[in-house]
N, C-alpha and C positions, 0 to 999 in steps of 0.2 A: 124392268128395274122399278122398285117400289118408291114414288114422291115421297122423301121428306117431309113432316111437318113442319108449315112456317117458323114455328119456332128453330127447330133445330135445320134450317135449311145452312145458315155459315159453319155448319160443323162439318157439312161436306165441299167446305171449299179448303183450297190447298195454293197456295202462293211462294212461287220460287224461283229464285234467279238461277240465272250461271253461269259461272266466270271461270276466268282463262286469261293466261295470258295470250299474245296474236300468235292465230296459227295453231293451237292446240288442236282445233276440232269443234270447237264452240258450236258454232253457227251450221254444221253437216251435221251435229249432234241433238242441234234443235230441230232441224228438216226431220231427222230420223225419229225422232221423238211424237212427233206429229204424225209422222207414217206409221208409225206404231200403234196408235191411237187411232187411228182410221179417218183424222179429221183434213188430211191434204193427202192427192193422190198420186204426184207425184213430188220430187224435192228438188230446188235449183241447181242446176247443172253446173259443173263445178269445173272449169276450165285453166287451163295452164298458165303459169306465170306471168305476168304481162297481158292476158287477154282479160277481156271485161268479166263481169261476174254478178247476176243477177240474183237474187233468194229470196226466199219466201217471206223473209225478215227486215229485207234491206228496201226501203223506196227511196232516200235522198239522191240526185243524181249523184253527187260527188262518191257515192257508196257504189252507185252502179261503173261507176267510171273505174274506182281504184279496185272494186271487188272486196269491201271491208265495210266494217258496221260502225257507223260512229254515231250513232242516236238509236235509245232505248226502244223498244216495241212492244205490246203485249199482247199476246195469243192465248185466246181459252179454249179448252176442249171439255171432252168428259172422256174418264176410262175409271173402270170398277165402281160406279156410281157415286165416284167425285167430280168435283169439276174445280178443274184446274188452270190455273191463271201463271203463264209462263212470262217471267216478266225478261226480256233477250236484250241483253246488256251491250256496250261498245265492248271491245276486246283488242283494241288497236293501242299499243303501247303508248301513243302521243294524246291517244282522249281518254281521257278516266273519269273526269270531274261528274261525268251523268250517270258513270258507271256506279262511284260511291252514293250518290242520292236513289238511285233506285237501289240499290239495296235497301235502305229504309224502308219500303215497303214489301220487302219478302218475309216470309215468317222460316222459310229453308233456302238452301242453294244447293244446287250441283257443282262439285270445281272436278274443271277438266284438265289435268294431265297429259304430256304429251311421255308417251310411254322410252322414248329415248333419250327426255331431258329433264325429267322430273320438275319439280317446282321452281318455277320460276321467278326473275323479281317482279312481273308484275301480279302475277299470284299471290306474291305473299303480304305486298300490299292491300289489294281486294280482302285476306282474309283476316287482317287486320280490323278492317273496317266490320265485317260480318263480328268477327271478336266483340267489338265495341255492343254490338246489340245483340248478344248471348244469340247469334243464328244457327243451328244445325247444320252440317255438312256432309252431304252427300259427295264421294268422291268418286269419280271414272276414271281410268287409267288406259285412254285411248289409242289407236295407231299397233295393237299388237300384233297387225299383222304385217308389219316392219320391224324392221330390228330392234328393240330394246334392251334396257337396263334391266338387269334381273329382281326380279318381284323384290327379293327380300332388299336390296338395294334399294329399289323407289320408296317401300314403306317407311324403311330410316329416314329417306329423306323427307317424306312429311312428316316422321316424329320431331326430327332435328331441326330442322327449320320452321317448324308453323309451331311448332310447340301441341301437337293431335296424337291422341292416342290412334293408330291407324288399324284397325280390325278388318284384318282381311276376307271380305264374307265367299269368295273365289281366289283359285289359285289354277296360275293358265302353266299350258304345257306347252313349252318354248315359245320362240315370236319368231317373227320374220314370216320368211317361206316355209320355214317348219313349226311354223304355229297350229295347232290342232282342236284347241280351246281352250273350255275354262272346266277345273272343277268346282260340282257347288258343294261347297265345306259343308250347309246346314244339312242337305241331302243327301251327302255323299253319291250325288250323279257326276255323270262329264257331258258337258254342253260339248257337240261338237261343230267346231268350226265349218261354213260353207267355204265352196270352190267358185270360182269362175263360171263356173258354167251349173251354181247353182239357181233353180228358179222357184226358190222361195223369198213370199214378199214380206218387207220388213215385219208384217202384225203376224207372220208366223215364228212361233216357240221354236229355239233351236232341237233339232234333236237330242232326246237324253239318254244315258245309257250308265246302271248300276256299277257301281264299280267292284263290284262283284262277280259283273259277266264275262263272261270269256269273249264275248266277242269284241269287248275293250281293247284285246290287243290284235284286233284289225286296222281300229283308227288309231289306236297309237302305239308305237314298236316298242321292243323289247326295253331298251335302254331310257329311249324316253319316257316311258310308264314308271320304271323304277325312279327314276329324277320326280317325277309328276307325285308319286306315293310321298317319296320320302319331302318333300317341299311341303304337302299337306301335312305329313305329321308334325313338320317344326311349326307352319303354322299356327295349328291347332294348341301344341304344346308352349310357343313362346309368346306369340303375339298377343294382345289383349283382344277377349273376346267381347262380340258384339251384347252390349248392355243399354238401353231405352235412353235410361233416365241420363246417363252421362252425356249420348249423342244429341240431347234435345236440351242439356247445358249447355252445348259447344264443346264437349272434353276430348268427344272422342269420334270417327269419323269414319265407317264405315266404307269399305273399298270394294269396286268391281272394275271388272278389267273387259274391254273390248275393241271394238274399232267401228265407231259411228260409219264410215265411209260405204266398208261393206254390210252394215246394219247387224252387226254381229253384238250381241250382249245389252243392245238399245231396249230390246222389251224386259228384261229382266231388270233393267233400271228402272224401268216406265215403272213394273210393278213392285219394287222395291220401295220406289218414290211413295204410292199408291199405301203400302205397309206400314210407314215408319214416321214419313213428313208430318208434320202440327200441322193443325187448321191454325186461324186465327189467334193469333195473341193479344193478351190486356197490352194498352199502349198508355205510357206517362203521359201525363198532361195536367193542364193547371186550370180549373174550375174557378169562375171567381173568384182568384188572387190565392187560393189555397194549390197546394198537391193533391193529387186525384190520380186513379186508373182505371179508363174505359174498356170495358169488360165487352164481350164480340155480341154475348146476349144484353149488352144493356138498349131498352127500347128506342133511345134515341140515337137517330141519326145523324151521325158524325163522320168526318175523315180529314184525311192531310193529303195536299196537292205534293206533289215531287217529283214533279216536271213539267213543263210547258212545249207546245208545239206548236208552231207555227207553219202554216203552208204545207199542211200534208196533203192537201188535195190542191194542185199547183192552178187550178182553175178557180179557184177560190181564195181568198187571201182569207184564210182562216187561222182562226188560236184557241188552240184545246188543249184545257187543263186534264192532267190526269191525276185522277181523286183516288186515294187509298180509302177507302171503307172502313173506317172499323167498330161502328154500332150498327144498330136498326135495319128494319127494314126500306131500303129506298125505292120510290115509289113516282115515275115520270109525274114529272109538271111540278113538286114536291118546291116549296121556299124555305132555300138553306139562307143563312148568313155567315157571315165572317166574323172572325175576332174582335174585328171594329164595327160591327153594327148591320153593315151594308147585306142588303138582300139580293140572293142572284134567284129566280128564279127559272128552273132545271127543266125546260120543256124537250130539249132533245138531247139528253145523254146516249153518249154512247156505249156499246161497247165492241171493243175491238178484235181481229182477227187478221193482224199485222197489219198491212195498209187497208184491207177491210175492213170496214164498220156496217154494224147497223143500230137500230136504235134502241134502247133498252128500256124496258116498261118498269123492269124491275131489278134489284139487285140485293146484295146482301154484305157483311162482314165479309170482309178477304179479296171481295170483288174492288176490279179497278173499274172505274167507270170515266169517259173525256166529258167535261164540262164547255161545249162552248162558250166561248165570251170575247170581249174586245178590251182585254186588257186589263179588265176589273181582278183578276187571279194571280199570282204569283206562287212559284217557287217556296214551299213553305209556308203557305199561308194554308188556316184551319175553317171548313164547312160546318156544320151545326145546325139543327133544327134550333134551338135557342140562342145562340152566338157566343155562348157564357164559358164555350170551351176550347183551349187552347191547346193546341199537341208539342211536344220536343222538336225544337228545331231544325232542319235540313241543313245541313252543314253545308259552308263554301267554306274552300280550301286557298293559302295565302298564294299566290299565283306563283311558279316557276317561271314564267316568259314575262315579259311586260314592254307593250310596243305603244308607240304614238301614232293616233292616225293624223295623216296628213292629206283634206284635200285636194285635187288635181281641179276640181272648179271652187274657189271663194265662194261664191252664190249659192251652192247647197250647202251649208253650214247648219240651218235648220233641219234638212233633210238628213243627213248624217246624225243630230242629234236624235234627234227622232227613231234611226234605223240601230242605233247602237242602245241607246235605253230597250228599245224593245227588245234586242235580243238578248240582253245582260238580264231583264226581268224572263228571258224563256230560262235563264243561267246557262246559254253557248259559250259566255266569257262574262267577265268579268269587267265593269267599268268605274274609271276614276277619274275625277273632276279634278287638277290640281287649282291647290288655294290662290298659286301668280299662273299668269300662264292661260292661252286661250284652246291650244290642244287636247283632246281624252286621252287618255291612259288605260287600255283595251290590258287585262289581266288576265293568263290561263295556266293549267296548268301543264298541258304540254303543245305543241306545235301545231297537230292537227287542229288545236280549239281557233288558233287563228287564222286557218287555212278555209275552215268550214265558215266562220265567221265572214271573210273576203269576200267567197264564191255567195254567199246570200245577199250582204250588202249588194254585190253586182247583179244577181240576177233580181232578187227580189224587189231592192229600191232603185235600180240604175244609176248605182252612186260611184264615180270610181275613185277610189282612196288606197292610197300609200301606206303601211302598215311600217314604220322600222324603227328602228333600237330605240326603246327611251334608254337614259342617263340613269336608270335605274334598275336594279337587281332584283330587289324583293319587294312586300307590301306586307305589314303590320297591320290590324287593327287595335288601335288604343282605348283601354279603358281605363275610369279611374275617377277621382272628384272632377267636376267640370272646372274647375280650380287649377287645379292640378295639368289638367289638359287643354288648357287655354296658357298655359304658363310655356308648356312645352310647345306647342303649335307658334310662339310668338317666336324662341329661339329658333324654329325651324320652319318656317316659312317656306319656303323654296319646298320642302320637300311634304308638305302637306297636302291632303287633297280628301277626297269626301267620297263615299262608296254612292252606289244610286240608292241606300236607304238615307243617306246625311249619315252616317256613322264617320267620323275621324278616321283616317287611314296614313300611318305614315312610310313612304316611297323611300328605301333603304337604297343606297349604291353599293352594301357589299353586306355579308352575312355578320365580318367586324363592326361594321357601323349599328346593327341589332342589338349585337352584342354588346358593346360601349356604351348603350342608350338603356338598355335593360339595368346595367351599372349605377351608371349615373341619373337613373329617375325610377329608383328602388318603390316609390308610387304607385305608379302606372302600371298595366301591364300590356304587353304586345305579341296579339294573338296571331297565332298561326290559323285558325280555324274561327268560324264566326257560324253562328247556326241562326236562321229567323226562324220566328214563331216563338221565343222564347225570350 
């Protein structure tokens, strides 16, 4: 493989997520991904209902425990001489809030499909979010070797629900037990499907076969061929065909059909990905109090953090930022600053390979790199060789759950303060200071965020605390003249409180009480959404 010139070394990186709702396939589909690519030799072993479940993706215990991902990961390889940075999302219906922040730093995504249930609702939230930042969409349509929805069924369903032109680039010959493959539309071959007692390993090509040959109706019968012909031609004749420039708007979405589990159609994604995905893109941001766009070749090094971890390596009480890149060349031991001035300097970045690290000398645009620190990083906050540059915010989302902690000893009070700021700045939940009142106010957006939250306060600070119902429904942030918002704050008292930036937040008992207050203080306005860095 021939080095890159420094210069253009980010034009060979490739950063992308992929989401799913729970149970799609996600997380077998990233093992397979990786097997594909020859960088893991074997994939976590994937056991029945109820038993534990380890992966090559998961290291929190409470993940090994339920067998499910509920914190972000990032895995690079190299395949056709890019090098690619997989960033492995939560996919559990009750944690989303890490899942939407890491998207901000993908420039594509893969969405996976479950081939029996089409899109789902938490898929369609995820691609919501990707909408918001013009992402490309790579789409899988997993599990065909169980029963499914017929092709032309699934595809509607992603036109009609997600609002994507859906371009079929394969079309499979039945599913279940009579699944036999896929045809490829651009080649006119047939992929055919392995058996049980096939032993090829995931990085081999499935076999192809003209569909011109006659020995095509060995591996698929008489009646099924004619199904399989006539499906391609409506294909080819109705659906929108595959076009660059629309798929790399967000317009249009690209489809292929397989079943991660048995590693079937996994490298024709790998190289699909490898065809079609954007390197790096320009990122908004605000230059000295102006509008600006950092461009992937601009010489300075820049990025946005968008996310925090803590205690990955459980022998070390560690916290590592993970840095999105999106200028310069980065260069070990390198002094970045932040938006506000402050100087971190980078002597051991990482980079990662899901709970492996090692150290990284050097990096580029598109690369994700962990920043050790003790706290000095946040969620949204922006790196710089000059500090003079700011990126677009990382969104926090208005909390669906909101619980009070209450603790079991008086005497740690300090230590709970302590254990919940730090985690609300990893952003695991959300925290609210009310204005009466000496309680927090822990804010997520769904269940698991305060389950995960629990199990760390206990193991990590040995804190034992009570989580249950506050008297309130939702959280607002308020903006507006400080006039204006000091007017309203005095009439609602009781229900005021403060995010961990000091931002005004007002604590709702019901979706009318929002609404009533949106009414009555035409002013103001009461956000669902609040993005820092901006």
């Amino acid at each position: 493989m021939t080095k890159p010139t420094e210069t253009g070394e980010w034009a060979r990186r490739r950063t992308y997520a992929i989401i799913s709702h729970p149970d799609a396939g996600k997380t077998t589909l990233t093992e397979n991904l990786l097997l594909s690519a020859g960088s893991i030799r074997a994939a976590g072993q994937v056991r029945a209902r109820g038993e534990n479940r380890r992966t090559q993706s998961d290291w929190m215990k409470i993940e090994q425990d339920r067998g499910i991902s509920v914190s972000a990961s990032v895995m690079t390889y190299e395949h056709q001489g890019l090098l690619f940075n997989l960033l492995d999302t939560p996919g559990h219906e009750d944690f989303s809030e890490d899942t939407y922040r890491t998207l901000t730093a993908a420039d594509s995504a893969i969405m996976v499909l479950d081939a029996a249930k089409g899109v789902e609702p938490r898929t369609l939230k995820l691609v919501e979010v990707c909408r918001l930042r013009d992402i490309p969409i790579l789409t899988f349509i997993n599990k065909m070797d169980r029963e499914a929805l017929d092709p032309e069924a699934l595809l509607d369903d992603i036109q009609d629900k997600l609002a994507l032109d859906a371009a079929p680039m394969q079309w499979p010959a039945e599913s279940g037990r009579r699944f036999k493959g896929v045809l490829d539309l651009k080649r006119d071959e047939f992929l055919s499907f392995g058996h049980a007692d096939d032993d090829r390993s995931p990085a081999d090509r499935a076999p192809r076969t003209p569909m011109s040959s006659a020995d095509l109706e060995r591996i698929v019968p008489d009646g099924e061929l004619a199904r399989l012909r006539e499906g391609a031609e409506m294909a080819r004749e109705v659906c929108p065909a595959y076009n660059d420039q629309s798929f790399r708007e967000g317009h249009l979405t690209p489809v292929y059909f397989g079943s991660a589990l048995r590693h079937f159609g996994v490298r024709e994604l790998l190289d699909a990905l490898a065809e079609v995905a954007p390197g790096p893109q320009p990122e908004p941001a605000v230059v000295k109090g102006q509008p600006a766009t950092i461009q992937p070749s601009d010489p300075e090094v820049a990025g946005f953090v968008f996310k925090v971890q803590a205690n990955m390596d459980p022998n070390h009480r560690d916290r590592v930022a993970f840095l999105r890149l999106a200028s310069g060349k980065f260069k070990r031991g390198m002094k970045l600053k932040t938006e506000k001035g402050k100087a971190i300097t980078v002597s051991s970045p990482i980079l990662f390979f899901a709970q492996d690290r090692e150290i990284a000398d050097e990096a580029f645009a598109g690369d994700v790199i962990g920043v050790p620190n003790h706290g000095a990083l946040r969620v949204g906050d922006t790196l710089s060789e000059s500090g003079a540059i700011r990126f677009a915010g990382i969104p926090n989302f208005a909390p669906e759950i909101l619980r009070r902690a209450r603790l079991k000893d008086p005497l740690k009070a300090k230590h709970l303060k302590k254990a919940l700021e730090s985690l609300a700045e990893e952003g695991v939940t959300q925290l609210f200071r009310p204005v009466l009142g000496g309680d927090f106010i822990v804010g997520a957006v769904g269940q698991l965020q305060i389950e995960v939250m629990s199990e760390r306060v206990a193991t990590e600070y040995g804190i034992e605390v009570t989580f249950e119902a506050a008297p309130y429904d939702t959280a607002r942030w308020v903006t507006g003249s400080d006039a204006e918002i000091e007017r309203f704050a005095d009439r609602h008292k009781s229900a005021m409180a403060e995010d961990i930036d000091g931002d005004p937040v007002f604590l709702a008992k019901s979706a009318w009480e929002v609404s009533y207050s949106e009414e009555k203080w035409p002013d103001l306005k009461f956000l669902r959404a609040k993005e820092r860095g901006q």
